[in-house]
VMD Tcl script that builds the backbone (N, CA, C; Angstrom):
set m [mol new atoms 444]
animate dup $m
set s [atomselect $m all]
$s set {name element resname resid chain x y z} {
  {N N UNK 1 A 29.626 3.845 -27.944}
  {CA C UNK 1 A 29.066 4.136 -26.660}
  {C C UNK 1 A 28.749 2.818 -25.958}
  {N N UNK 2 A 29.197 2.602 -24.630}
  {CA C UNK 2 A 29.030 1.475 -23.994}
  {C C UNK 2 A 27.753 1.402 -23.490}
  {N N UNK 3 A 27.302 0.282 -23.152}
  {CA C UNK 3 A 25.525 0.140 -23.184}
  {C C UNK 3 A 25.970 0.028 -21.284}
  {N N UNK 4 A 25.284 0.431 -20.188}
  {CA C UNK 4 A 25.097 0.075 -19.228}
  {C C UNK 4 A 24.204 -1.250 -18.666}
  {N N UNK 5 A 25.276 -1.447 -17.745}
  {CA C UNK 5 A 24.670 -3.053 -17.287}
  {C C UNK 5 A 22.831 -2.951 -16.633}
  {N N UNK 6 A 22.792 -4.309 -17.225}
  {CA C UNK 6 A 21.174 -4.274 -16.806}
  {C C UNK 6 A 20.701 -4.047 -15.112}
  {N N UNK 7 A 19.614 -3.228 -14.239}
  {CA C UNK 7 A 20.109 -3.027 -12.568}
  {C C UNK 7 A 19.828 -4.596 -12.262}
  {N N UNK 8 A 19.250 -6.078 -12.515}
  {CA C UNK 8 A 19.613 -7.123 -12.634}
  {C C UNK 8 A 21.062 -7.733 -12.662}
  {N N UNK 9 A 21.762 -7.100 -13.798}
  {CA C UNK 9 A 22.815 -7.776 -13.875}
  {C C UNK 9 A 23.810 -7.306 -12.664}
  {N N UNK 10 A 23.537 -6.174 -12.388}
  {CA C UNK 10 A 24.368 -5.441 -11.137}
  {C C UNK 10 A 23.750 -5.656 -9.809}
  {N N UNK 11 A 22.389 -6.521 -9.501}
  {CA C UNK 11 A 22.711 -6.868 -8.201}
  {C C UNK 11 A 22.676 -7.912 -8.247}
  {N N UNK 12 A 22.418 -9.029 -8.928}
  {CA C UNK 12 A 23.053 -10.792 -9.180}
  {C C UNK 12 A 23.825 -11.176 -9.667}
  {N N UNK 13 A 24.778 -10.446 -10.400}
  {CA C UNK 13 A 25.256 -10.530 -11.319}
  {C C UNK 13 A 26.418 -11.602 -11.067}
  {N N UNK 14 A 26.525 -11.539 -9.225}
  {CA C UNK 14 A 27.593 -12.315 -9.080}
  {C C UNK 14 A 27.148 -13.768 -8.082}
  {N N UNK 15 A 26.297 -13.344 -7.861}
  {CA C UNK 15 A 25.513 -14.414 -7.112}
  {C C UNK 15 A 25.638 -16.050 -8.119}
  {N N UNK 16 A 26.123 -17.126 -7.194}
  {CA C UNK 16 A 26.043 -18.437 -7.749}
  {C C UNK 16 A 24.604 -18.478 -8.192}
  {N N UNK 17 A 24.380 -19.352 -9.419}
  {CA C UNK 17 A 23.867 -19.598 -9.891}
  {C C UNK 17 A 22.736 -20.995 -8.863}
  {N N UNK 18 A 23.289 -21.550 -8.148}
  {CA C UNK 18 A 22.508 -22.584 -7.259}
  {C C UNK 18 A 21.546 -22.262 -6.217}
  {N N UNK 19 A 20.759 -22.422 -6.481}
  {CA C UNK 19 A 19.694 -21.723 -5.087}
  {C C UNK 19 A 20.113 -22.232 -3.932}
  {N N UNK 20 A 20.565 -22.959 -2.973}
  {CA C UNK 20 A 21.303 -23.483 -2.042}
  {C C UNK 20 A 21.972 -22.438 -1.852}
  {N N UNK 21 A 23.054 -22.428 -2.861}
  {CA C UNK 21 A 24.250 -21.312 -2.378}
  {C C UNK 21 A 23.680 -20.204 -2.528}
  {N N UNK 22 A 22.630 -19.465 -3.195}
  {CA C UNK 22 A 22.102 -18.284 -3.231}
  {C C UNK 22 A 21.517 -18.306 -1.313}
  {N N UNK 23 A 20.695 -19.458 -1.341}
  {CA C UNK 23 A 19.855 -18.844 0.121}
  {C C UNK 23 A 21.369 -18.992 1.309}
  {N N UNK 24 A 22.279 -19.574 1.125}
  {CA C UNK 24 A 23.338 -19.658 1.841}
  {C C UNK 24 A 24.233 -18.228 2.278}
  {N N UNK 25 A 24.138 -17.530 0.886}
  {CA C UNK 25 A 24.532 -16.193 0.688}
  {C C UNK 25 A 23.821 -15.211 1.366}
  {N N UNK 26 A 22.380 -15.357 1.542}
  {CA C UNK 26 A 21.257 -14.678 1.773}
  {C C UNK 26 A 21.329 -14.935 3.733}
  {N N UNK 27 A 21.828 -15.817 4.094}
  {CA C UNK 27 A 21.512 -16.484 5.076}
  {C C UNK 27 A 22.902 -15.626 5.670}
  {N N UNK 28 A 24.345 -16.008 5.541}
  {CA C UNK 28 A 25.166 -15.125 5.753}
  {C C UNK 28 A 24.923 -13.235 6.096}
  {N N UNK 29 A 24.825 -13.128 5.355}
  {CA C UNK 29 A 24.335 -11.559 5.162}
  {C C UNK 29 A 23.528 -10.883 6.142}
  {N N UNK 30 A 22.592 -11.841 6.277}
  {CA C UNK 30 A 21.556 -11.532 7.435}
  {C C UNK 30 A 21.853 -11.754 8.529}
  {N N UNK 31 A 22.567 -13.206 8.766}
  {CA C UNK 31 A 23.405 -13.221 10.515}
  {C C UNK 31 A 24.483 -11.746 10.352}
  {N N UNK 32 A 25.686 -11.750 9.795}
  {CA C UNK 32 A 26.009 -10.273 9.491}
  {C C UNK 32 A 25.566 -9.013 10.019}
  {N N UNK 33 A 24.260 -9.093 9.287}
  {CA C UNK 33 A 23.889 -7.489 9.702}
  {C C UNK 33 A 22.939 -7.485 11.076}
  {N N UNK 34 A 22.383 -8.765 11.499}
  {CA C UNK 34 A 22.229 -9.187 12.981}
  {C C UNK 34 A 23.285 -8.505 13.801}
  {N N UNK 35 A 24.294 -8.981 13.580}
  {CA C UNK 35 A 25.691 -8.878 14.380}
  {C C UNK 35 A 25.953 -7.173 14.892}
  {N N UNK 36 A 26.051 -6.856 13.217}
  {CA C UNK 36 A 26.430 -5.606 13.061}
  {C C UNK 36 A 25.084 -4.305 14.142}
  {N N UNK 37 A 23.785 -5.023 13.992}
  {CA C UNK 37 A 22.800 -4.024 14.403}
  {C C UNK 37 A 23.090 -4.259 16.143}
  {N N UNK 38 A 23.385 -5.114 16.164}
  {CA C UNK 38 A 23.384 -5.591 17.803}
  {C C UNK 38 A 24.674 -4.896 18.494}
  {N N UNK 39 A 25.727 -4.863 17.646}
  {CA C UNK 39 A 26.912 -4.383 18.247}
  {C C UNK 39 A 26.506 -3.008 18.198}
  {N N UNK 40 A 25.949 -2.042 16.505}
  {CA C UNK 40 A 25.479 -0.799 17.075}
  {C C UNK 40 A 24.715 -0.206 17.872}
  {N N UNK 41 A 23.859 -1.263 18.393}
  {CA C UNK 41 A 22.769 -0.947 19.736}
  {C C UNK 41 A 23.564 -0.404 21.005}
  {N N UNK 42 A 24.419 -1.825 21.047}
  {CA C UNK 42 A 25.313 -2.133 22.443}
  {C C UNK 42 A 26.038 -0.441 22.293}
  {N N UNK 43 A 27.039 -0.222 21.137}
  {CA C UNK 43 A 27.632 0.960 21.077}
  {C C UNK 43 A 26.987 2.389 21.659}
  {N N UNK 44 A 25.304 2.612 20.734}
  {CA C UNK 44 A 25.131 3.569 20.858}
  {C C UNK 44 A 24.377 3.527 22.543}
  {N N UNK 45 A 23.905 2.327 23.076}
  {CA C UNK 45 A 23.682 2.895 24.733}
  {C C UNK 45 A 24.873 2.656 25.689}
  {N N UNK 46 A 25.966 2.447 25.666}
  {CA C UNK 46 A 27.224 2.703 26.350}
  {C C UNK 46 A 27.640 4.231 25.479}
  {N N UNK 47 A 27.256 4.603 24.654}
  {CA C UNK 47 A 27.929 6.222 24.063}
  {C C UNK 47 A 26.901 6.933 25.224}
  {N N UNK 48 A 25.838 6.808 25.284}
  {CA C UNK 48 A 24.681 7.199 25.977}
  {C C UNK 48 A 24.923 8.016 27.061}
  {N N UNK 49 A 25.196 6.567 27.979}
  {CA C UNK 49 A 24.942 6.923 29.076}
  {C C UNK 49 A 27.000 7.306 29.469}
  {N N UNK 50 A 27.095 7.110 28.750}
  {CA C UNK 50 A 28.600 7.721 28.971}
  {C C UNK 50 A 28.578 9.482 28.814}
  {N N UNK 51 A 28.113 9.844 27.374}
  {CA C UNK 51 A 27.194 11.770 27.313}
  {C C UNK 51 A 26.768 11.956 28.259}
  {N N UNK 52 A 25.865 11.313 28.868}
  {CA C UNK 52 A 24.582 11.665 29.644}
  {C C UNK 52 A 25.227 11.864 31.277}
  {N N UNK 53 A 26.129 11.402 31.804}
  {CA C UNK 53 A 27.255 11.187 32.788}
  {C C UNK 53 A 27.518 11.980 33.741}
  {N N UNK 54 A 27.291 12.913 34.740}
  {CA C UNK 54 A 27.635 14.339 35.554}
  {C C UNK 54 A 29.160 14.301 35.305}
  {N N UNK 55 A 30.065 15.096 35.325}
  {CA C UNK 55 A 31.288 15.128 35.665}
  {C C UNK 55 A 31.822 16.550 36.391}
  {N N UNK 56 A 32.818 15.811 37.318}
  {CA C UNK 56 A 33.184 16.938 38.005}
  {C C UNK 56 A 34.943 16.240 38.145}
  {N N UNK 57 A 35.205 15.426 38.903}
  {CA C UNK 57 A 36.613 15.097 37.864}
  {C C UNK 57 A 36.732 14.061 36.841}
  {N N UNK 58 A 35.554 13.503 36.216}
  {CA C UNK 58 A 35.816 12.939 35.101}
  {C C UNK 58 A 35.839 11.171 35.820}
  {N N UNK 59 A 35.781 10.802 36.516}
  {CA C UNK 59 A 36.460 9.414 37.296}
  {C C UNK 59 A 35.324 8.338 36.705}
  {N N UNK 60 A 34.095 8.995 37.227}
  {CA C UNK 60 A 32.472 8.304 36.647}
  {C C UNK 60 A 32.474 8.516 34.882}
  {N N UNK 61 A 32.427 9.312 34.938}
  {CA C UNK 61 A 32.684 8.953 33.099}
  {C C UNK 61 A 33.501 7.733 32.409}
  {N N UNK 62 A 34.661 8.030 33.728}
  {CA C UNK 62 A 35.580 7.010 33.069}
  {C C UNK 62 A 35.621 5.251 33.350}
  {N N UNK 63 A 34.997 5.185 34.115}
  {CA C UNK 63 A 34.541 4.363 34.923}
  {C C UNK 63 A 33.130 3.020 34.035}
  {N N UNK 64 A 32.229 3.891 32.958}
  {CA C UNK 64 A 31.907 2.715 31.912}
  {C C UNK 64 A 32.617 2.066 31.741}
  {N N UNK 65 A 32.082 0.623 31.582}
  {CA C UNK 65 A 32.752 -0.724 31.363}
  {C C UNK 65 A 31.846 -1.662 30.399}
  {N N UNK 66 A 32.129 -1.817 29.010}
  {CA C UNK 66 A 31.746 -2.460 28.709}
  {C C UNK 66 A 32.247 -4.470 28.068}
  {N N UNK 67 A 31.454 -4.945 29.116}
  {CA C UNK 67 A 32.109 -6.440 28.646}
  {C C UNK 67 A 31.316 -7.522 27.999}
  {N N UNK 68 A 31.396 -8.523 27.629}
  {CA C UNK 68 A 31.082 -9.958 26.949}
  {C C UNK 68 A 30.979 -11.125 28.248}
  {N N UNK 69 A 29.508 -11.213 28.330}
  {CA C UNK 69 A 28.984 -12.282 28.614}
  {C C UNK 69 A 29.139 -12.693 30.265}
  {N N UNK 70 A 29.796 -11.108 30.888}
  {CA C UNK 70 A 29.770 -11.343 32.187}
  {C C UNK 70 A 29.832 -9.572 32.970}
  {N N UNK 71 A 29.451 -9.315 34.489}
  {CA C UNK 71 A 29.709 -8.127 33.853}
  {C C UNK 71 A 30.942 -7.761 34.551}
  {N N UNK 72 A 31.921 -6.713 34.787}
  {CA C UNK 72 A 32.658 -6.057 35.310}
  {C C UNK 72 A 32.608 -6.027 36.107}
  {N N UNK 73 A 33.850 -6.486 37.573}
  {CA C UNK 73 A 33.473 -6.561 38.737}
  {C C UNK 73 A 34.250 -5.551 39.626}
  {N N UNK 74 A 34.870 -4.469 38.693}
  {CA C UNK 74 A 35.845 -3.929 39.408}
  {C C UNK 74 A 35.559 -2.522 39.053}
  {N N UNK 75 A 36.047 -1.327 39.870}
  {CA C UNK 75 A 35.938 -0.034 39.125}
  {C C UNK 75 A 37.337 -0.073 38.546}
  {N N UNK 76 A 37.375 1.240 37.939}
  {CA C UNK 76 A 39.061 1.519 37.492}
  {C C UNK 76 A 39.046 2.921 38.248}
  {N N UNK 77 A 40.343 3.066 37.809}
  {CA C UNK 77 A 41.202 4.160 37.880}
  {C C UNK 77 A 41.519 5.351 36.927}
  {N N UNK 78 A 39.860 5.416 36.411}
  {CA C UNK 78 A 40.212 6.050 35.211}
  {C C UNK 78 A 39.803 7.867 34.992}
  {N N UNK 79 A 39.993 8.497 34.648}
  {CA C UNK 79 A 39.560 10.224 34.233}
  {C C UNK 79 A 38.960 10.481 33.251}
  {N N UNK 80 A 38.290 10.558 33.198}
  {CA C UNK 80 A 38.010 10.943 31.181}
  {C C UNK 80 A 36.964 11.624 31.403}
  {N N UNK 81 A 36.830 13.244 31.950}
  {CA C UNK 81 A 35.949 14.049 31.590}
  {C C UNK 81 A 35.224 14.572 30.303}
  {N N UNK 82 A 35.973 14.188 29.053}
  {CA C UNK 82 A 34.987 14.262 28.155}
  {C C UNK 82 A 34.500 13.075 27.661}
  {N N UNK 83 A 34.736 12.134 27.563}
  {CA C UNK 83 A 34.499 10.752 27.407}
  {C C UNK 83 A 34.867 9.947 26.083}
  {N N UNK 84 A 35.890 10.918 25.902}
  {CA C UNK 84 A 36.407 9.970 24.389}
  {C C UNK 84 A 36.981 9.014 24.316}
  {N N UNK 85 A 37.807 8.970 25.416}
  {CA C UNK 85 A 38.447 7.784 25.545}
  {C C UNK 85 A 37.793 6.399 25.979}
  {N N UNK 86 A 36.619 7.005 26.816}
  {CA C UNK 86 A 35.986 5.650 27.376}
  {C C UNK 86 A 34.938 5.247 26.196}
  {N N UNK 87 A 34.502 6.048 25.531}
  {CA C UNK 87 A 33.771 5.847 24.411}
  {C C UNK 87 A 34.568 5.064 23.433}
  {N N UNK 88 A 35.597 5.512 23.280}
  {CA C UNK 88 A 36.528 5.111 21.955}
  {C C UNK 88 A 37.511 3.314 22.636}
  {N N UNK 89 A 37.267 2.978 24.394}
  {CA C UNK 89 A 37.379 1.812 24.477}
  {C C UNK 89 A 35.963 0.862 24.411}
  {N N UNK 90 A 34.957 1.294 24.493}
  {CA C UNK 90 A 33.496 0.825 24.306}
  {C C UNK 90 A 33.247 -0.026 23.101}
  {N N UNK 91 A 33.853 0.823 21.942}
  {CA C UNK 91 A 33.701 0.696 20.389}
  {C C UNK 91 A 34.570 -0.738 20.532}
  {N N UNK 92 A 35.345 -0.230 20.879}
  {CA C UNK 92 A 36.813 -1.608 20.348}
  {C C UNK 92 A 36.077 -2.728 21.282}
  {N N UNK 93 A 35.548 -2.457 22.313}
  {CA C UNK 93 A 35.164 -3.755 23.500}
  {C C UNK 93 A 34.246 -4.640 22.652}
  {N N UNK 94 A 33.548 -3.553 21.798}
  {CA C UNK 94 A 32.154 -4.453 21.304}
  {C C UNK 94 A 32.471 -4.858 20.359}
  {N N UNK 95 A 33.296 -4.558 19.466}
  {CA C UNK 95 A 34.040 -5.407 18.163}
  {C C UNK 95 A 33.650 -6.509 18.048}
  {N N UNK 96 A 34.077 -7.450 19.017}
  {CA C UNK 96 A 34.214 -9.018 18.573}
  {C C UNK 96 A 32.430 -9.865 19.288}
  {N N UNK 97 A 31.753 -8.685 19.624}
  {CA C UNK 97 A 29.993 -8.877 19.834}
  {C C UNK 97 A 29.579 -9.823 18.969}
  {N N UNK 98 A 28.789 -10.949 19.089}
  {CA C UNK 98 A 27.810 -11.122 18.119}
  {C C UNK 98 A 26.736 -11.034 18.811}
  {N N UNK 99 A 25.588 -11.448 17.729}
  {CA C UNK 99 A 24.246 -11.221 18.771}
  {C C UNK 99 A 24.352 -13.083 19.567}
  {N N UNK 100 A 23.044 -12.821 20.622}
  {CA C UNK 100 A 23.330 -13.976 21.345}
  {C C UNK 100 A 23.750 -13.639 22.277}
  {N N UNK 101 A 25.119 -13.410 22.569}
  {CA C UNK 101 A 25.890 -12.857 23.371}
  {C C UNK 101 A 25.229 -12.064 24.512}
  {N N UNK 102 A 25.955 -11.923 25.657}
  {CA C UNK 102 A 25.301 -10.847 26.710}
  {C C UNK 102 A 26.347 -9.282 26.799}
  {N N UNK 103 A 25.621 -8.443 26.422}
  {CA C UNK 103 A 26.527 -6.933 26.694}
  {C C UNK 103 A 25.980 -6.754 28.400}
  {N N UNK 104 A 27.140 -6.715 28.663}
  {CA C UNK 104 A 27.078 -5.601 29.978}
  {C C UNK 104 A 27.658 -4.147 30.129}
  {N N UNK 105 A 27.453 -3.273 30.254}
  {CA C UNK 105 A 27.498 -1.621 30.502}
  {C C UNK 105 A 27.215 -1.366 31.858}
  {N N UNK 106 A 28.110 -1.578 32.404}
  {CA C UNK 106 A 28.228 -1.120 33.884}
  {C C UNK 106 A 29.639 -0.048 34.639}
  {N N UNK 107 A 28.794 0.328 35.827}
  {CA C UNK 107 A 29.637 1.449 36.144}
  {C C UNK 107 A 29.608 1.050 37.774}
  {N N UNK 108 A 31.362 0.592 38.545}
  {CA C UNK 108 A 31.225 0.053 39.708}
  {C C UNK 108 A 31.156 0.942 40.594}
  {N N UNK 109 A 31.690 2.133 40.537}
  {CA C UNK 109 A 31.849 3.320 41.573}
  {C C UNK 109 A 30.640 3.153 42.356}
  {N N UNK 110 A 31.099 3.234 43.549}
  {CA C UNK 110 A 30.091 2.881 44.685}
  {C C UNK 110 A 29.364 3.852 44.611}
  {N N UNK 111 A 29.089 5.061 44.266}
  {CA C UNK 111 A 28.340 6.346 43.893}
  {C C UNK 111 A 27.643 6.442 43.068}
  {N N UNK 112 A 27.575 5.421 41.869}
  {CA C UNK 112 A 27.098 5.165 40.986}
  {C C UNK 112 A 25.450 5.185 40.533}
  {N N UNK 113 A 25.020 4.881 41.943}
  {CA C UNK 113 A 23.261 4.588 41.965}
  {C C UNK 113 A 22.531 5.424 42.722}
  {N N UNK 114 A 23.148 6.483 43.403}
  {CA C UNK 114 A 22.889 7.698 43.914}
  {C C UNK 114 A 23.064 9.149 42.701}
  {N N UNK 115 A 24.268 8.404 41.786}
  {CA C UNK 115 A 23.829 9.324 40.647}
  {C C UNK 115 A 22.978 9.290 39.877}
  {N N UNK 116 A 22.615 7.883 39.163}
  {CA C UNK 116 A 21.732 7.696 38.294}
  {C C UNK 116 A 20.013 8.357 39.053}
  {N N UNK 117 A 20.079 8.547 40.616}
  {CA C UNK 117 A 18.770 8.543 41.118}
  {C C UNK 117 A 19.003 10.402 41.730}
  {N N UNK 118 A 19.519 11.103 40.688}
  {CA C UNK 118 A 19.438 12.129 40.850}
  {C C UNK 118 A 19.849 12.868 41.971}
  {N N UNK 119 A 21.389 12.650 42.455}
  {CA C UNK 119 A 22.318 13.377 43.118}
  {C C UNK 119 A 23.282 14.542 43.098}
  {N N UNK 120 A 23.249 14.235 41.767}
  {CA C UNK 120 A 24.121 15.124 40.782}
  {C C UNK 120 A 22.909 16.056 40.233}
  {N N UNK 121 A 23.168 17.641 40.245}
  {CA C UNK 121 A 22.311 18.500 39.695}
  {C C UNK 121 A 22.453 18.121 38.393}
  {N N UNK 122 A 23.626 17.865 37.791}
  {CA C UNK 122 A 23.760 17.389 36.318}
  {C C UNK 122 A 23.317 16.502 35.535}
  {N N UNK 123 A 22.559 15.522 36.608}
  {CA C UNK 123 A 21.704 14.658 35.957}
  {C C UNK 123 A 20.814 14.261 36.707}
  {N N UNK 124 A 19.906 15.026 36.752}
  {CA C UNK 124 A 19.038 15.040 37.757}
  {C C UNK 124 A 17.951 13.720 37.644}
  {N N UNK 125 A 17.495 13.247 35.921}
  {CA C UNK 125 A 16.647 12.420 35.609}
  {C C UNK 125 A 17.528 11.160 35.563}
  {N N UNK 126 A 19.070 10.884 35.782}
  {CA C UNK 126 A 20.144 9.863 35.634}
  {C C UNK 126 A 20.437 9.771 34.238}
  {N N UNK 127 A 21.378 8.545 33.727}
  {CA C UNK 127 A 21.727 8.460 32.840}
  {C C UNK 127 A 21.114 7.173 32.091}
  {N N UNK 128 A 21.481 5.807 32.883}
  {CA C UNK 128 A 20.331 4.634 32.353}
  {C C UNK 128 A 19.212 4.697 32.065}
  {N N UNK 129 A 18.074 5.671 32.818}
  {CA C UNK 129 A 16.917 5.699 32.941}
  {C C UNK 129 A 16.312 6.453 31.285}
  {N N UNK 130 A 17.309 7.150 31.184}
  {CA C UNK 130 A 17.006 8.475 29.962}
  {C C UNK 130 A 17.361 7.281 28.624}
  {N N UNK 131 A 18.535 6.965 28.937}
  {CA C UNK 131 A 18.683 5.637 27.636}
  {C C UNK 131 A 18.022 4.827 27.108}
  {N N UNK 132 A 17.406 3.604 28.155}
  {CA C UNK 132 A 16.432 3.565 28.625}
  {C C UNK 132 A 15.174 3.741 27.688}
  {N N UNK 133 A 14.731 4.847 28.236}
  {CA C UNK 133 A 13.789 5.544 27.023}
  {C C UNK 133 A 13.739 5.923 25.994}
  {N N UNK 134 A 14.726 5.733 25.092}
  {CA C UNK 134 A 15.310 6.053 23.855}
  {C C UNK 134 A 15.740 4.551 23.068}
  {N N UNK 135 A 15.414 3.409 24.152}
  {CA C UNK 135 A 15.898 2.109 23.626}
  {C C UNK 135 A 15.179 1.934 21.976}
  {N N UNK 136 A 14.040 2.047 21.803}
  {CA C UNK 136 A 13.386 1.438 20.992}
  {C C UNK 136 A 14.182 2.383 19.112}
  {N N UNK 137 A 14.170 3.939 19.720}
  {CA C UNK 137 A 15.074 4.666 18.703}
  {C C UNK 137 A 15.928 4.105 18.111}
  {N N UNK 138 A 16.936 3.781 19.615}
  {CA C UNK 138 A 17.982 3.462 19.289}
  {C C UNK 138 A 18.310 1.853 18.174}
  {N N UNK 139 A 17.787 1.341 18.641}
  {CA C UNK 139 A 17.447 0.123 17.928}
  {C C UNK 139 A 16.780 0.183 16.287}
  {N N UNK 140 A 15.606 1.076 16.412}
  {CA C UNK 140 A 15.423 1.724 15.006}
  {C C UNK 140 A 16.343 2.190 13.878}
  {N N UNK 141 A 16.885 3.060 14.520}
  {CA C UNK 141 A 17.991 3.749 13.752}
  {C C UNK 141 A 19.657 2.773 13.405}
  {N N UNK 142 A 19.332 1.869 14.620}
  {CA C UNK 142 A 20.570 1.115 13.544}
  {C C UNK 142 A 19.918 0.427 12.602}
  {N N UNK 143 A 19.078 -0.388 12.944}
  {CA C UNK 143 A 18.588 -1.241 11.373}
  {C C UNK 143 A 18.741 -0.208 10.489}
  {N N UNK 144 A 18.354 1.126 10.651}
  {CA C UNK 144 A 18.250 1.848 9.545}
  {C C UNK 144 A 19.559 1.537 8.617}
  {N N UNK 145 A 20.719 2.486 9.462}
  {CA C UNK 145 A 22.238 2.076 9.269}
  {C C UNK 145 A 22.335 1.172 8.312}
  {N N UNK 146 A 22.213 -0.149 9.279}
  {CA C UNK 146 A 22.601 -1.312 8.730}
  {C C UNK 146 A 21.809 -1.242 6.759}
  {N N UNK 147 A 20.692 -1.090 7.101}
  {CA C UNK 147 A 19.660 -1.788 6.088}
  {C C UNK 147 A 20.725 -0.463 4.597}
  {N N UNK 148 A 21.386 0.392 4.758}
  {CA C UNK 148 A 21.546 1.527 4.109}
  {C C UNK 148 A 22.794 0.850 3.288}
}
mol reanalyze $m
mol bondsrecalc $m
mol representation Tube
mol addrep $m
């Protein structure tokens, strides 16, 4: 019968032996999951306010933009009444995020700030504003993520 490894030997087990390179390891890991919590922040309030969105042909939905370190100066040309697609370009935008960095989540449609201020019966409280209020969650729950 094989003896099971000590729970020591299974979480150092591979760790260099040099404290340098241990806190080096330690130091990595943590910028890492920095990265990682920051990009899931950025993700989950562009998923947000992309849900949260009125649609009637889909144009404003499609119309989130999320960029790096400057913001979007243009609308598009885009449809996406359910928002998978603009969601599913959001994800890929924020990929190469680290923290530091500036996320922008913007929406150019000149209509844009008459919706958020309750034009649309469909979103009567807006969409930023509601996010917004959920910031601190949102932020919670990724460390969670991450820390898991």
């Amino acid at each position: 019968m094989a003896s099971q490894p000590h729970h020591m030997t299974e979480r150092y087990g591979g760790l260099n032996g040099s404290f340098s390179e241990t806190l080096r390891q330690y130091r990595d890991q943590a910028l890492a999951d920095v990265d990682e919590v920051f990009r899931k922040v950025v993700i989950e309030i562009g998923s947000s306010v992309i849900r949260l969105s009125p649609v009637d042909t889909g144009r404003f939905r499609g119309n989130w933009q999320m960029t790096i370190d400057a913001p979007a100066s243009a609308s598009l040309d885009n449809y996406d009444k359910e928002g998978h697609d603009t969601i599913a370009r959001l994800v890929s935008d924020a990929q190469p995020l680290t923290f530091g960095q500036t996320a922008y989540i913007v929406n150019n449609l000149i209509y844009a700030i008459a919706l958020e201020y309750g034009h649309s019966r469909q979103a009567l409280t807006g969409m930023v504003r509601i996010t917004k209020e959920r910031f601190q969650d949102i932020v919670d729950q990724a460390v969670r993520e991450v820390a898991e």
